[in-house]
Every structure is written in C-alpha cells, then in structure tokens.
TORBAVO-309102 format. One line per field, with one value per residue: x, y, z of N, C-alpha, C in turn; chain; residue in three letters. Coordinates in steps of 0.2 Angstrom, whole numbers. Each point is the difference from the previous one (the first is absolute). Layout:
// residues N
neast [X,...] .
nnorth [Y,...] .
nup [Z,...] .
caeast [X,...] .
canorth [Y,...] .
caup [Z,...] .
ceast [X,...] .
cnorth [Y,...] .
cup [Z,...] .
ch [A,...] .
aa [ALA,...] .
//
This chain:
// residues 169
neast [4,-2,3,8,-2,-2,2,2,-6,5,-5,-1,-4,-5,-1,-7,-8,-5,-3,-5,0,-3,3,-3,4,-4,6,0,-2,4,3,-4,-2,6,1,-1,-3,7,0,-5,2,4,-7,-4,6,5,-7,1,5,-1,-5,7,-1,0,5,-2,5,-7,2,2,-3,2,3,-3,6,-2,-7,-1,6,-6,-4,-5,-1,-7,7,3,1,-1,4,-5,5,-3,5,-2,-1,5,-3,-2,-8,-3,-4,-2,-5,1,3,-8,0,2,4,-2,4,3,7,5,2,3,6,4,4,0,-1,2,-7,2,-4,2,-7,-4,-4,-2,4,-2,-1,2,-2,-4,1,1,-6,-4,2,-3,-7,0,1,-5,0,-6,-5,-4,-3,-3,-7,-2,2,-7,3,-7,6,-3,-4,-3,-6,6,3,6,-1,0,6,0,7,-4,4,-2,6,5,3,2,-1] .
nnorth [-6,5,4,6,8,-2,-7,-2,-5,-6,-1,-7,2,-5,-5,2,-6,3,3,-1,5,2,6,4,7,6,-2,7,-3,-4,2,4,-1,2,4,3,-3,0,3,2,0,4,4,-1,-2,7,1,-1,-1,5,0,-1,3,1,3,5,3,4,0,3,2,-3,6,-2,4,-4,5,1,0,-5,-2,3,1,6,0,2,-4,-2,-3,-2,-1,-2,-1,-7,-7,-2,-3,8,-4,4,5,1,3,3,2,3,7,-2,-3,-5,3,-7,4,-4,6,-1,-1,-6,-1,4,5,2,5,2,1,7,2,5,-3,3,-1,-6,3,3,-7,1,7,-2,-2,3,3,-2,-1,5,3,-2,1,-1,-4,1,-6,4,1,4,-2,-1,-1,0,2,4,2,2,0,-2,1,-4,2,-9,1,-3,5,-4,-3,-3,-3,2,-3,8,-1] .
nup [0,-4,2,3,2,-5,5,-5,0,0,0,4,-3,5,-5,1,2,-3,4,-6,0,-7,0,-8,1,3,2,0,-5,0,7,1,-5,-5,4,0,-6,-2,3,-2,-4,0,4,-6,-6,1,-1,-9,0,2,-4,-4,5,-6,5,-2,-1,-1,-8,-1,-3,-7,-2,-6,-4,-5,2,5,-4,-3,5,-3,6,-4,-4,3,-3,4,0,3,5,4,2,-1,3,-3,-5,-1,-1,9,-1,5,-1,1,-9,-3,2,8,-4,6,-4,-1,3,0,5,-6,5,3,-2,9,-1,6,4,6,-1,3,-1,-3,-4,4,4,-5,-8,5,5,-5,0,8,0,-4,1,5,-3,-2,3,2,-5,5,-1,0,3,5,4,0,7,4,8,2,3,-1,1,-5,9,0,7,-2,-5,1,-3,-2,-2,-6,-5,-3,-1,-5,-1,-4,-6] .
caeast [-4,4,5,-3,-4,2,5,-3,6,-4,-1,-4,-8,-2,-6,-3,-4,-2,-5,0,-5,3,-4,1,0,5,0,-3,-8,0,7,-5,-7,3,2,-9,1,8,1,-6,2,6,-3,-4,4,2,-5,-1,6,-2,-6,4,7,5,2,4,0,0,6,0,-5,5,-2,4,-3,3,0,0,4,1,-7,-3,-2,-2,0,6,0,3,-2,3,1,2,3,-2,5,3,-4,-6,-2,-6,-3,-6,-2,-4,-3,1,2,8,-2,7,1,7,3,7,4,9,4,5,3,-4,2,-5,2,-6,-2,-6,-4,-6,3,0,7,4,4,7,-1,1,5,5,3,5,7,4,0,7,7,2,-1,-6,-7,-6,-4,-7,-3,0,-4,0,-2,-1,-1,-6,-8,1,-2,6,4,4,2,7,-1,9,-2,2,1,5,7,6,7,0,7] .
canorth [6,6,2,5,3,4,-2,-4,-7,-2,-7,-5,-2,-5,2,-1,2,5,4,7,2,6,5,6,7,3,-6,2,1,-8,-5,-5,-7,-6,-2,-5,-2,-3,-3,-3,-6,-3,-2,-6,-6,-2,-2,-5,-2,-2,-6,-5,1,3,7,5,5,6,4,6,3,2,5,0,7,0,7,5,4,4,3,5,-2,-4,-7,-5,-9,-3,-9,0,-6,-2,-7,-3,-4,-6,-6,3,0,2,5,2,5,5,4,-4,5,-3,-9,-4,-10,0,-1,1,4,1,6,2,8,4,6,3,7,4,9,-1,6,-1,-5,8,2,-5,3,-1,-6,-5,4,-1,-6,1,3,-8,-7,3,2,-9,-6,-1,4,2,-5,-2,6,7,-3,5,-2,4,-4,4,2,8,4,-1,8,0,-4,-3,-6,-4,0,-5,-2,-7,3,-5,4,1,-6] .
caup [0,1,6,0,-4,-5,-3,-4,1,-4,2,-4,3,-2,-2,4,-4,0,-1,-3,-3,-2,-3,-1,1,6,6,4,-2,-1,4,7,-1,1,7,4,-4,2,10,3,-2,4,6,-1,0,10,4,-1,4,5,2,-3,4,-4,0,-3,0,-6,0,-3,-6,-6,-8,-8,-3,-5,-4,6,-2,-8,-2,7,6,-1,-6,6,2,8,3,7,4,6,1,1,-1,-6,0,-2,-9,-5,3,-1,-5,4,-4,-7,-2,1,0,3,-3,2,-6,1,0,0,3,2,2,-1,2,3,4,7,1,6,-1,-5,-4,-7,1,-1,-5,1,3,-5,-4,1,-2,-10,1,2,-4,-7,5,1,-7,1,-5,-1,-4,-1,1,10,6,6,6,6,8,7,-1,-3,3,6,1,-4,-5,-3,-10,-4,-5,-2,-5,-5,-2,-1,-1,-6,-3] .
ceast [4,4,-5,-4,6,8,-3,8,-3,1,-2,-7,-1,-8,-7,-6,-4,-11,2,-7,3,-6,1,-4,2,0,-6,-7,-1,1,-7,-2,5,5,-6,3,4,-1,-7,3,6,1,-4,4,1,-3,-2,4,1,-2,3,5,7,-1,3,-1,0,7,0,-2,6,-5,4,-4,4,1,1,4,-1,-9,-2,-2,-6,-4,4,-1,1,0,3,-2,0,4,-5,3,0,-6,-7,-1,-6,0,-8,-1,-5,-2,1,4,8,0,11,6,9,4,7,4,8,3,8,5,-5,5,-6,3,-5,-5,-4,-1,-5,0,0,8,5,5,8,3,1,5,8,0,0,7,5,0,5,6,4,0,-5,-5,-6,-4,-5,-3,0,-3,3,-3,-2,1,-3,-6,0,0,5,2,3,0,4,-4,6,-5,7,3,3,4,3,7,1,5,4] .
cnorth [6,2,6,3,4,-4,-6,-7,-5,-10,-5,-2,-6,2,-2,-1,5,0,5,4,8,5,4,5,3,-5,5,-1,-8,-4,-1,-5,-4,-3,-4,-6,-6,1,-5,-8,-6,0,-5,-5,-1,-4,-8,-5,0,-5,-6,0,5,7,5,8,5,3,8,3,3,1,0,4,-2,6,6,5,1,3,3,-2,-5,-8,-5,-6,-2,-6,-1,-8,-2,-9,-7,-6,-4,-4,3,-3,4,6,2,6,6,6,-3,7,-1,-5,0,-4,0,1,-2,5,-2,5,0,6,7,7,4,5,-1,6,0,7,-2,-1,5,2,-4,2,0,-3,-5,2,-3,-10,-2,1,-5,-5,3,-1,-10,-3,-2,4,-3,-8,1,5,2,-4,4,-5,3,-1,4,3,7,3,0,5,0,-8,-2,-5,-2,-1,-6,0,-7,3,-6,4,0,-7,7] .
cup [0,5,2,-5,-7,-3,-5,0,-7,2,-5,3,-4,-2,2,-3,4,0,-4,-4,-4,0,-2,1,5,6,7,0,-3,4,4,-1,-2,5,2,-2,3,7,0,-4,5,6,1,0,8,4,0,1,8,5,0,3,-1,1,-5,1,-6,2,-2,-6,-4,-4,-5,-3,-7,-6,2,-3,-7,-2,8,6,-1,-3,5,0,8,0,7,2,6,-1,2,2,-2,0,2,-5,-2,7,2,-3,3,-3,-6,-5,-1,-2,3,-2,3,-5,4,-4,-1,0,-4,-1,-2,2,4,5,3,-3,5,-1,-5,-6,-8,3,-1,-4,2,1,-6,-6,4,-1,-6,2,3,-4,-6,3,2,-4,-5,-6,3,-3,0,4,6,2,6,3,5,5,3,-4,-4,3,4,1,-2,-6,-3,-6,-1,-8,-4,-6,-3,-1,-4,-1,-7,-3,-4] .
ch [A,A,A,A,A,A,A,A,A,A,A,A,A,A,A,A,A,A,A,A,A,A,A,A,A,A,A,A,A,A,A,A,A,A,A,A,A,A,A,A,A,A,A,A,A,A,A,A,A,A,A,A,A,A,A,A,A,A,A,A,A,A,A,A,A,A,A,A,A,A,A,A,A,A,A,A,A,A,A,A,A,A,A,A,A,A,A,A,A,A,A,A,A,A,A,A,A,A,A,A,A,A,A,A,A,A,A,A,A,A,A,A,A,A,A,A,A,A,A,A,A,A,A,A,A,A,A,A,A,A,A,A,A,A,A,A,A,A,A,A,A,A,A,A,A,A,A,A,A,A,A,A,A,A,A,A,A,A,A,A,A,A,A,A,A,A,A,A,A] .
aa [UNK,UNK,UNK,UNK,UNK,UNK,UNK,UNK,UNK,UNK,UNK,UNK,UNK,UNK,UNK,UNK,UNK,UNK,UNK,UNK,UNK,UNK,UNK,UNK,UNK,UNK,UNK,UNK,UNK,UNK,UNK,UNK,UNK,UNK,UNK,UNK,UNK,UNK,UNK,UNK,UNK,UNK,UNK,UNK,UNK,UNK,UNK,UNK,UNK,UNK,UNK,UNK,UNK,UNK,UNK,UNK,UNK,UNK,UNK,UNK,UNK,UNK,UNK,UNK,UNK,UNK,UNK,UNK,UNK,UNK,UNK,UNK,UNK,UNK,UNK,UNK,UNK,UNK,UNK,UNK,UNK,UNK,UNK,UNK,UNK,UNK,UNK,UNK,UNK,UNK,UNK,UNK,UNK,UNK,UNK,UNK,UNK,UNK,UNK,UNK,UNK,UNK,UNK,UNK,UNK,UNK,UNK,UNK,UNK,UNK,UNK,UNK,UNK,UNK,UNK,UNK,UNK,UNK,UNK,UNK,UNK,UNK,UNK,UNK,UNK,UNK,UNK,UNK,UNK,UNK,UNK,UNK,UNK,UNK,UNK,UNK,UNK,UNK,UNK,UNK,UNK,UNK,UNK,UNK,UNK,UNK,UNK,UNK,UNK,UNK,UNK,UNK,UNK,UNK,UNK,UNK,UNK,UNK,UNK,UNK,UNK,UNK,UNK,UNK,UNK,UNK,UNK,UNK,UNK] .
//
C-alpha cells in the first residue's frame, strides 16, 4: 500500500476478484444507487456466507476512471469494485438499474501515491506520480485507479491513487 503522503513507490500487487458494477456520468450524480447497488450486494454475499460459517471482511471501495481525462465529467466512465473471495461464482442482485457481476482484477507491477485532501485536489498528486513512473523507467499499462481508504465526507481524505506499470524495453 502506498507509503507516506505524496511519496510514490512502486510494487507488486496480486490480483483480485472483484464485485463490480459501472457507471456513466458525473460520479456525483451516479455513485449513489450504484453504491447501493455493489455494497448492498457484498453485504448480501457476507451474510450469505456467514450462515456458512465463512468469515469476511468488506474491503475498501476502488475506482477506475478509464476516461476521466479525455471526456467531460459528465460522460465519465467509473468501474468500481469492492474485493470478494476467491471462489465467488455468483452475487445477489439488489438493482436491476446496477446489475453486479465479478470480474478478476490484474495487477502486478503497479506504481502508486498517497493523496490526502479532496479529490478535486488530486492533479498534482497524479502530476507527481507521472513523473516517477518517467523518471524510473516505467510507462503507463493500463487505467487510473483510486482507492478509498476513507469516506468523501471524511475530515480528511485519503486515496491511493493507482497505475499498471511495466518497464519501458
């Protein structure tokens, strides 16, 4: 997991499968229902497993922004995930608007950063870990992800923001 705030490291992350559901346009005026949506799901699984003995713990809420940077807020792609455990094959479904489904997320080498502040104040944050991923060899595979480790409405706000990386040949 990231380090401090605003140093960028670069690791190997194992890949995960995943709760997922997408949405387009402003995340502010999208993200509720489908948050509904995906927790109301993976609290459902929890539950159901439960009853099975099988413990788990929700993980933390990841955001992939595949457009974010080439169309308007309001056209914005999001695919968001909460982690599930290996050997999910199905979900409950709690909106037929959000539909739930699983995907295995591939990682390994990722480059990533702390930000802590608002998510509108990210720019520099991701401007400095461009700069790392050039600067170490590194490019760019695949798309923006952002971890939330705390809540929008948090007094202070943290994200790891994310990248696939390889080393240029």
């Amino acid at each position: 997991m990231a380090g401090k705030k605003g140093i960028p490291i670069l690791i190997e992350k194992e890949g995960q499968l995943m709760a997922v559901v997408s949405t387009k346009g402003d995340p502010n005026e999208v993200m509720e229902k489908a948050m509904q949506a995906l927790f109301g799901s993976v609290y459902g699984l929890k539950f159901q497993l439960k009853k099975q003995g099988i413990e788990f713990k929700v993980g933390k809420l990841i955001g992939r922004w595949p457009d974010a940077h080439l169309v308007p807020k309001d056209q914005w792609t999001g695919i968001w995930g909460l982690p599930v455990p290996q050997g999910t094959t199905e979900l409950p479904q709690k909106s037929a608007e959000f539909p739930v489904r699983l995907e295995h997320w591939d990682y390994g080498t990722v480059a990533e950063i702390l930000h802590i502040g608002p998510y509108t104040e990210e720019g520099p944050t991701i401007q400095t870990l461009h700069t790392f991923i050039e600067e170490s060899g590194y490019e760019i595979v695949g798309v923006h992800e952002e971890e939330y480790l705390t809540k929008p409405t948090s007094k202070v706000v943290k994200t790891v923001i994310r990248y696939p990386v390889k080393q240029k040949s």
